[in-house]
C-alpha positions as a Markdown table, in Angstrom:
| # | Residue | x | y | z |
|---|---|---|---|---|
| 1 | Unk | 4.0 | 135.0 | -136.4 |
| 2 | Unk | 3.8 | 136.1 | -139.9 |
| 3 | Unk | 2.1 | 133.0 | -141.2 |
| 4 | Unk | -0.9 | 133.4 | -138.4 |
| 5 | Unk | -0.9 | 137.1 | -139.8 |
| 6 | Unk | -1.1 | 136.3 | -143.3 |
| 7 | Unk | -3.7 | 133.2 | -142.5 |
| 8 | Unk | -6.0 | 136.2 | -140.9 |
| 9 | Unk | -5.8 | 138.4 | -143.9 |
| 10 | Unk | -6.6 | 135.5 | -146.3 |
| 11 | Unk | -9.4 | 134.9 | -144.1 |
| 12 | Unk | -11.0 | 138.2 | -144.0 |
| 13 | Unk | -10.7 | 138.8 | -147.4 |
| 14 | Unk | -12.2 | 135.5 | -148.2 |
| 15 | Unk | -15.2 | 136.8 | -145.8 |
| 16 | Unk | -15.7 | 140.3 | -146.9 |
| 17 | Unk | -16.1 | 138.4 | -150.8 |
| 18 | Unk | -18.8 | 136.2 | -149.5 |
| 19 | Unk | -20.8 | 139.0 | -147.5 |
| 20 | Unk | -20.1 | 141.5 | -151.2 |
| 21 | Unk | -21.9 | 138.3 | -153.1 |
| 22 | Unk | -24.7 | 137.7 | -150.8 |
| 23 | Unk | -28.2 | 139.2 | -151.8 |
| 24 | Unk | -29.4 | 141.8 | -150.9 |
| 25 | Unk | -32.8 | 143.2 | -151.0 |
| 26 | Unk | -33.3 | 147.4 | -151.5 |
| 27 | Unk | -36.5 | 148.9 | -151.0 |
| 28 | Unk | -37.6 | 152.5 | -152.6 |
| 29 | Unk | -40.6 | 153.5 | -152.5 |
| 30 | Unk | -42.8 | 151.1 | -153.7 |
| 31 | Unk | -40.4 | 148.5 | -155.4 |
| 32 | Unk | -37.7 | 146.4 | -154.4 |
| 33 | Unk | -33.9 | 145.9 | -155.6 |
| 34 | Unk | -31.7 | 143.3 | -155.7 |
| 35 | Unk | -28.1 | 143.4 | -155.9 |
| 36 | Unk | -27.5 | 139.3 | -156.6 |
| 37 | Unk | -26.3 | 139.0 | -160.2 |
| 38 | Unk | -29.3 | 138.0 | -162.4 |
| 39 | Unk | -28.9 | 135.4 | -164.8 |
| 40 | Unk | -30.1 | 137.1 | -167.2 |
| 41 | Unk | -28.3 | 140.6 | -167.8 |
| 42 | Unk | -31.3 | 142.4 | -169.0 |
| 43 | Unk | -33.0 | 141.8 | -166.3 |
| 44 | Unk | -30.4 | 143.9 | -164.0 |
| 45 | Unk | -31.9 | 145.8 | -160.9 |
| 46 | Unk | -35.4 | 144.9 | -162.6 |
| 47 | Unk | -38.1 | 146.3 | -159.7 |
| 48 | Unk | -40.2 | 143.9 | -158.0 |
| 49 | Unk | -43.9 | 145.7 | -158.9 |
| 50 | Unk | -46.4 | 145.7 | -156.6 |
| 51 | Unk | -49.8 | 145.3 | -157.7 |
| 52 | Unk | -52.7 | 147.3 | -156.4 |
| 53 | Unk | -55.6 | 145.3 | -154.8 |
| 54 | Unk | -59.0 | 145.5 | -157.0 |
| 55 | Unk | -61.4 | 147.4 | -155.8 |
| 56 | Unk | -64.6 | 145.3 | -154.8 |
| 57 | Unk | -68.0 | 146.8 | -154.2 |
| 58 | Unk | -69.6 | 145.3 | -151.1 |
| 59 | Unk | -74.1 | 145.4 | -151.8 |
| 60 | Unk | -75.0 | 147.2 | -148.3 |
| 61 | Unk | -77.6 | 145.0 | -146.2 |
| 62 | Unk | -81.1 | 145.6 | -146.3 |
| 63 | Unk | -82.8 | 147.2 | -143.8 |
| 64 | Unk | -84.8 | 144.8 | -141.4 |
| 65 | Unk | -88.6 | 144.7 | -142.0 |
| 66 | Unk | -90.8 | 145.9 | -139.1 |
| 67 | Unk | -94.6 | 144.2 | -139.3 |
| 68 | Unk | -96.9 | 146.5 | -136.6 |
| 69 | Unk | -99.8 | 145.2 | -135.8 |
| 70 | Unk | -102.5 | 147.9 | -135.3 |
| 71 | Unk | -100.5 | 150.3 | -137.3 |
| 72 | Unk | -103.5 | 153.1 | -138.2 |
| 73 | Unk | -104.3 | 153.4 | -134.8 |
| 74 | Unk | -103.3 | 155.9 | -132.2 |
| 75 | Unk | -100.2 | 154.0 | -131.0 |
| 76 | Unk | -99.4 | 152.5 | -134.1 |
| 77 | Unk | -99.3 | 155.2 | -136.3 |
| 78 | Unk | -96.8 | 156.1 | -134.0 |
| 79 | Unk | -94.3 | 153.8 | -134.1 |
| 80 | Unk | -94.7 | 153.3 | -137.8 |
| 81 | Unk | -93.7 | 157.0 | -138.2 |
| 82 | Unk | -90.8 | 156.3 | -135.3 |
| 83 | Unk | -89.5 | 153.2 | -137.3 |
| 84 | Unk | -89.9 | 155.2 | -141.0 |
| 85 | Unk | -87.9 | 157.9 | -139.5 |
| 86 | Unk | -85.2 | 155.4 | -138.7 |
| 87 | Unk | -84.8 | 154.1 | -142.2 |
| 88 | Unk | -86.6 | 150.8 | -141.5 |
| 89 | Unk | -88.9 | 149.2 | -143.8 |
| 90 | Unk | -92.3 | 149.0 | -142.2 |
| 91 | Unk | -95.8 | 146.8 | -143.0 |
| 92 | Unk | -99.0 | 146.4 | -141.0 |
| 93 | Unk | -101.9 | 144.7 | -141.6 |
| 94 | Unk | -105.9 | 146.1 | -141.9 |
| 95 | Unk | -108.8 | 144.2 | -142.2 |
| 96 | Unk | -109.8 | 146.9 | -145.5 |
| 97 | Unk | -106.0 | 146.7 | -146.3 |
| 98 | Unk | -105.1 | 150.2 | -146.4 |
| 99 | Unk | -106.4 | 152.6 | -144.3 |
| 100 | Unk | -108.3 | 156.2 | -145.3 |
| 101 | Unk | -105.5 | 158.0 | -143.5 |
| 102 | Unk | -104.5 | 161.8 | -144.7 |
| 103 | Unk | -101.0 | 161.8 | -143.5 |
| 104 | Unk | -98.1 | 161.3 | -146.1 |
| 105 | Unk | -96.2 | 158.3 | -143.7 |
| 106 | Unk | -98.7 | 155.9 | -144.9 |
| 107 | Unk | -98.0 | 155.7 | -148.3 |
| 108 | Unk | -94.6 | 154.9 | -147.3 |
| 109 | Unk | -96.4 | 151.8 | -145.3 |
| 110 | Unk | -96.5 | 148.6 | -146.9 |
| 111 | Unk | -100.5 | 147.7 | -145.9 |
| 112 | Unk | -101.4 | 144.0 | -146.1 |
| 113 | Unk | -105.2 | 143.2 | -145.5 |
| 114 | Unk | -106.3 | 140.4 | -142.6 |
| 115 | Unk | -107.8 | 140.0 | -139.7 |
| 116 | Unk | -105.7 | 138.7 | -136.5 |
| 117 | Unk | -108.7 | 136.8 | -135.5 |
| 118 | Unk | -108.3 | 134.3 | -138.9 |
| 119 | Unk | -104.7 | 133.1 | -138.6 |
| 120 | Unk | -104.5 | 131.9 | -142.3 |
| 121 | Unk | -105.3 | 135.4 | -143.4 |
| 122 | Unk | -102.2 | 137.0 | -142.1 |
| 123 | Unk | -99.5 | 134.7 | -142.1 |
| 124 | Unk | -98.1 | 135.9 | -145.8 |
| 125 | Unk | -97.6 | 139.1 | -144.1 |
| 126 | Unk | -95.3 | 137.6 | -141.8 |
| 127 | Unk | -92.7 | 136.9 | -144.9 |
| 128 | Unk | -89.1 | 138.7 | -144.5 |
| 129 | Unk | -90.0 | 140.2 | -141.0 |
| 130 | Unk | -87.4 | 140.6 | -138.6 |
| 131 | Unk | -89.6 | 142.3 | -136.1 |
| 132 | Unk | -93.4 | 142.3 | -135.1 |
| 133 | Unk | -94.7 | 145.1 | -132.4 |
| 134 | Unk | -98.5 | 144.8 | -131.9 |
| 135 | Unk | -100.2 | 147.3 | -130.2 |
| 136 | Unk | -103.5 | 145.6 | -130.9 |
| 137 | Unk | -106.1 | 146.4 | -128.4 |
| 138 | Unk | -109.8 | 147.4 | -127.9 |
| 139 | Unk | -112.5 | 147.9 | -125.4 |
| 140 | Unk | -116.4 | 146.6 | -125.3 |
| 141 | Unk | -118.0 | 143.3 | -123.5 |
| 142 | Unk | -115.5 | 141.6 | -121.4 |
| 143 | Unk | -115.7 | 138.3 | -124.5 |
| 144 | Unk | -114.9 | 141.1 | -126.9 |
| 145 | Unk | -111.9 | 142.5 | -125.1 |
| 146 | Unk | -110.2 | 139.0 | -124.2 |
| 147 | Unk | -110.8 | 138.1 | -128.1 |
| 148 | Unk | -109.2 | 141.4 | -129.4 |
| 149 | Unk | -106.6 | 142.0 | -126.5 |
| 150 | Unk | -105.7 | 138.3 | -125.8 |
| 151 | Unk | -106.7 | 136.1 | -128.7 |
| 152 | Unk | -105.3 | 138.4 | -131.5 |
| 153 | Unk | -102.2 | 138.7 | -130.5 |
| 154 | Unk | -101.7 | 135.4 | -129.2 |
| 155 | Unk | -102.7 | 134.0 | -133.4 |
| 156 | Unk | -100.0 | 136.8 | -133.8 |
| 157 | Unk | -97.6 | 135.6 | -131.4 |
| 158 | Unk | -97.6 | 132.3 | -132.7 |
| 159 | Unk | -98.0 | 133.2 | -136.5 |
| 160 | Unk | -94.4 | 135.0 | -135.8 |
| 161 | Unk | -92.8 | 131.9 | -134.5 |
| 162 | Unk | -93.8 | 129.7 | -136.7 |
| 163 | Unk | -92.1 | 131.6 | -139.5 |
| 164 | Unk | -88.8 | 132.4 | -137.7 |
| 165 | Unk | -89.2 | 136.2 | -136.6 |
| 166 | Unk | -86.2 | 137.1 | -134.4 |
| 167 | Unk | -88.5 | 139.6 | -132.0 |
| 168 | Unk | -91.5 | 140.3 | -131.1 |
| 169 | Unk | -92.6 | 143.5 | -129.1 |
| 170 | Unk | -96.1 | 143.6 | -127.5 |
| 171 | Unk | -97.1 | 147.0 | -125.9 |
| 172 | Unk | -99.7 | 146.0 | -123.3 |
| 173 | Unk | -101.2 | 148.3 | -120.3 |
| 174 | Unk | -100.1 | 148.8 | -116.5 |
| 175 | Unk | -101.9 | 147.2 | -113.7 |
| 176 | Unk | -104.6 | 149.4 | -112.0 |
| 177 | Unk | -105.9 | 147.5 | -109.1 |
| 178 | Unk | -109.2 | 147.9 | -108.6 |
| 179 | Unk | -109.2 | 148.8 | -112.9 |
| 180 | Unk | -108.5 | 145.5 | -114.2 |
| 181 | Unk | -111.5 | 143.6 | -112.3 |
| 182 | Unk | -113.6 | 146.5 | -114.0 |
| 183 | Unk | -112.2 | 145.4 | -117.3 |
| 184 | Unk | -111.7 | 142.1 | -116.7 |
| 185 | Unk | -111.5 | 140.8 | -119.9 |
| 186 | Unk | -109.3 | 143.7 | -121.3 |
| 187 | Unk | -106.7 | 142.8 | -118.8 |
| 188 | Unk | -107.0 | 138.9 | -118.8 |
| 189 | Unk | -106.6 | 139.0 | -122.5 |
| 190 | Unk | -103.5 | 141.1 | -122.1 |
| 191 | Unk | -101.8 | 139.0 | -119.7 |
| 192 | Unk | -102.7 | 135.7 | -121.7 |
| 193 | Unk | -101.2 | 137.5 | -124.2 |
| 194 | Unk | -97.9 | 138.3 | -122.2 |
| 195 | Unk | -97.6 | 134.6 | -121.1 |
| 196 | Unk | -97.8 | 133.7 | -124.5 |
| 197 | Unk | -94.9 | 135.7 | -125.9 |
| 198 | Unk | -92.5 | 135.0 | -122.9 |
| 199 | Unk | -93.2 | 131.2 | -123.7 |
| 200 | Unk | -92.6 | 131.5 | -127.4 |
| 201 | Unk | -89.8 | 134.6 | -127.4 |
| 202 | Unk | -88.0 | 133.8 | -124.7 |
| 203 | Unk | -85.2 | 135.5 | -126.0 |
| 204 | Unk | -86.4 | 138.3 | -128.3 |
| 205 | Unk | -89.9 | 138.4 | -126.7 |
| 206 | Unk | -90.3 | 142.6 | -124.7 |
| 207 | Unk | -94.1 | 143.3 | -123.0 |
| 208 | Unk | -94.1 | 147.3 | -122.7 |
| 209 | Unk | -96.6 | 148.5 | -119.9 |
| 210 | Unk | -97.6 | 152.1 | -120.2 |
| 211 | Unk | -100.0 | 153.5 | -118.5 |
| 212 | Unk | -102.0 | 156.1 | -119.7 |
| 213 | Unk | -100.3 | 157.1 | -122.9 |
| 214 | Unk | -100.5 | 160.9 | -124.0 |
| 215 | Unk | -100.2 | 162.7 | -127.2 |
| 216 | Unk | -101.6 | 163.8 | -130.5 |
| 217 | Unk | -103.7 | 161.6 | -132.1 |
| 218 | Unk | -104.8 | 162.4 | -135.7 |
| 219 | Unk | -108.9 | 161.7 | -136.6 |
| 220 | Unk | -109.2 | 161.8 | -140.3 |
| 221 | Unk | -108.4 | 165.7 | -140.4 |
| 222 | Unk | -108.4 | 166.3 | -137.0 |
| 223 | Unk | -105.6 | 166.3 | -134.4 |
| 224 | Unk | -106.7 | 165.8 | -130.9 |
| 225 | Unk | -104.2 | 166.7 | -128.2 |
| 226 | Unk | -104.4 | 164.3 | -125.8 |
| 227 | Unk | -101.3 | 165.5 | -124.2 |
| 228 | Unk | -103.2 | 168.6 | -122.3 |
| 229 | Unk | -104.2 | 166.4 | -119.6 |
| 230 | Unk | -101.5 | 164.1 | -120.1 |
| 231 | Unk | -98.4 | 165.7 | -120.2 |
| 232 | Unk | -98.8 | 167.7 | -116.9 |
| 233 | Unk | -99.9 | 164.6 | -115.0 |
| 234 | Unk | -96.6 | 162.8 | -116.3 |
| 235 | Unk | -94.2 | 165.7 | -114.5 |
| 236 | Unk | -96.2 | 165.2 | -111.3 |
| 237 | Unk | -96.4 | 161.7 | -111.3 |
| 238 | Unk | -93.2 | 160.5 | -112.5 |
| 239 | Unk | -91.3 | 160.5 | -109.5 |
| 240 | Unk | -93.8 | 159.1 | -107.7 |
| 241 | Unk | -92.6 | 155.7 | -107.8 |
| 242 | Unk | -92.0 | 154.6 | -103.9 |
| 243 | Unk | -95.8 | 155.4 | -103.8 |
| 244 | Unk | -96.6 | 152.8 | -106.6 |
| 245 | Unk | -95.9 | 150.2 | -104.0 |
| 246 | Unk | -98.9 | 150.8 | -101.7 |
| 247 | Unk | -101.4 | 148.0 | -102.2 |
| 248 | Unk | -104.5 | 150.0 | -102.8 |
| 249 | Unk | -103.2 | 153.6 | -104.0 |
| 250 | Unk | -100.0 | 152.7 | -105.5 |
| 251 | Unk | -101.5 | 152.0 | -108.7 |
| 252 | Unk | -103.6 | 155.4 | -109.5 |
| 253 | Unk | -100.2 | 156.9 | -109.1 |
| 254 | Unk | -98.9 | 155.3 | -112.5 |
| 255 | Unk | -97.5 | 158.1 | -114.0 |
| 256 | Unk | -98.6 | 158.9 | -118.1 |
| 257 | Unk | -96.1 | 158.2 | -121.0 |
| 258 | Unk | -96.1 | 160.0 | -124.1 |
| 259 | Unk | -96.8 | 158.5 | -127.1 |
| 260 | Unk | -93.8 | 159.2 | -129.0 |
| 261 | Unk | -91.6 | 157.5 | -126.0 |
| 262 | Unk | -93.7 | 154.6 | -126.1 |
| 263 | Unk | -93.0 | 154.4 | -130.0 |
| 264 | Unk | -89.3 | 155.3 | -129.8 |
| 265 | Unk | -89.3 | 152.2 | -127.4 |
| 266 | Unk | -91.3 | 149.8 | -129.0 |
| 267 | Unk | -88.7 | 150.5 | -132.3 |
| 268 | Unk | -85.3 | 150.2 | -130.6 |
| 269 | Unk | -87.3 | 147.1 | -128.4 |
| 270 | Unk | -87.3 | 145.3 | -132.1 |
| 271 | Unk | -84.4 | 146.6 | -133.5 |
| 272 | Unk | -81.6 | 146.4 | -131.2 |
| 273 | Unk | -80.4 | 142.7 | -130.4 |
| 274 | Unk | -79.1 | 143.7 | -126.7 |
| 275 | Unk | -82.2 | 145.3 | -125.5 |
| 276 | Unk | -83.0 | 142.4 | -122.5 |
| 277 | Unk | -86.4 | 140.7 | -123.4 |
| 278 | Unk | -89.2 | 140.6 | -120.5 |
| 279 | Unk | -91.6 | 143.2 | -119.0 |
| 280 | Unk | -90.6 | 147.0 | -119.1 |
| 281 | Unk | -92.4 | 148.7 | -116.8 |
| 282 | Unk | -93.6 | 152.9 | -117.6 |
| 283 | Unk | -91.1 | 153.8 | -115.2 |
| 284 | Unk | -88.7 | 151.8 | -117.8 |
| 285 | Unk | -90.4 | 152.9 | -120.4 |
| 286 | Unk | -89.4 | 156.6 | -119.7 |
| 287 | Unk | -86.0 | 155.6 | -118.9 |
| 288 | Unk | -85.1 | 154.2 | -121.9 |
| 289 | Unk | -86.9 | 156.7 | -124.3 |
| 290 | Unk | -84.1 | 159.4 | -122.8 |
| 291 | Unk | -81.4 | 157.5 | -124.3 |
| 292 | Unk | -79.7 | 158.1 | -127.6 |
């Protein structure tokens, strides 16, 4: 009995001795201890330091480059304001280069002269563009509209993809009915046009159709408020869309869109890589300018 005592004891001991010599790590603070024996006695309970990570400064991305296409007109002007105001770096290209305009948001404009119709004059301008939005468009003899509203931006359209932009917005016009035989070639060169981007953009590729678009439209020194007629036939008009389906009147009852939705729109349309491509409608149009 005494020797399985006295085996026990010895055993313990023996036990508690290898447990005393074992490492042990101590942390305080920021530094560690040890409590093994060092072979080296000046180096007893010597801290473990702990570096601090170097700071490294990270060059913030550029902002993307916006290229809008009929940028001193009434649209136009617009969105380039829409897209300055949003911190985005913004070009546009004039035959005269740039434009006589008064207002101080076009010397923030980056003005490149050409002419849509002569593809080899423009496509420098397409350099470093992330995003084109064309709101290129005219009126006259039916060969003069398709050339402005459908050629133009189809040398446009195809300028852009041939140099890699990622998205390309085209605001084009609502159907009218009995309108678009009137202007025939206005709206066959705008749907030429469509059918051109949708093929070439499948993916980043949004058609905008407004219909009559309302606001303040600046002539030299003169602002013109389009939005008195405008703006009161949009709050009739907008919830008139079950009406918009009726073959023959359905279409006079488009409502109007202001000018500074359609811009806020066209911007986020270019700028924001889940905004579905394909055809946004005015009723669209509206509801997507409400959003933050």
């Amino acid at each position: 009995m005494r020797s399985a005592v006295a085996r026990l004891i010895r055993s313990s001991s023996a036990e508690t001795s290898r447990l005393s010599s074992s490492p042990v790590l101590l942390k305080t603070g920021n530094a560690f201890f040890s409590n093994a024996t060092p072979s080296d006695p000046k180096n007893i309970e010597e801290p473990f330091k702990v570096e601090e990570a170097e700071t490294v400064k990270v060059t913030p991305p550029s902002p993307d480059k916006l290229l809008v296409l009929g940028g001193s007109g009434f649209v136009g002007s617009h969105i380039c304001k829409e897209a300055l105001d949003r911190g985005f770096v913004v070009s546009s290209i004039n035959r005269s280069g740039k434009p006589s305009i008064s207002e101080s948001w076009s010397d923030k404009v980056i003005w490149n002269q050409g002419n849509l119709l002569e593809p080899a004059s423009f496509k420098d301008a397409m350099d470093d563009v992330s995003a084109v939005i064309s709101c290129v468009g005219g009126f006259g003899s039916n060969d003069f509209m398709y050339k402005i509203n459908g050629t133009a931006n189809i040398n446009a359209i195809r300028a852009a993809a041939e140099k890699g932009v990622k998205r390309f917005v085209y605001v084009s016009a609502a159907d009218f009915g009995l309108v678009n035989y009137l202007l025939k070639g206005y709206y066959e060169g705008k749907r030429a046009a469509e059918a051109e981007l949708l093929s070439k953009f499948t993916y980043g590729g949004v058609i905008l159709r407004p219909g009559f678009i309302h606001g303040t439209r600046q002539v030299g020194s003169v602002k013109i408020p389009l939005g008195l007629v405008g703006a009161p036939m949009q709050m009739v008009l907008q919830n008139a869309k079950p009406l918009a389906r009726l073959p023959l009147v359905g279409p006079l009852l488009t409502p109007p869109v202001s000018v500074t939705s359609v811009a806020k729109v066209a911007v986020r349309a270019a700028t924001d890589p889940v905004f579905p491509p394909g055809i946004v409608d005015v009723h669209g149009i509206m509801r997507y300018s409400e959003q933050n």
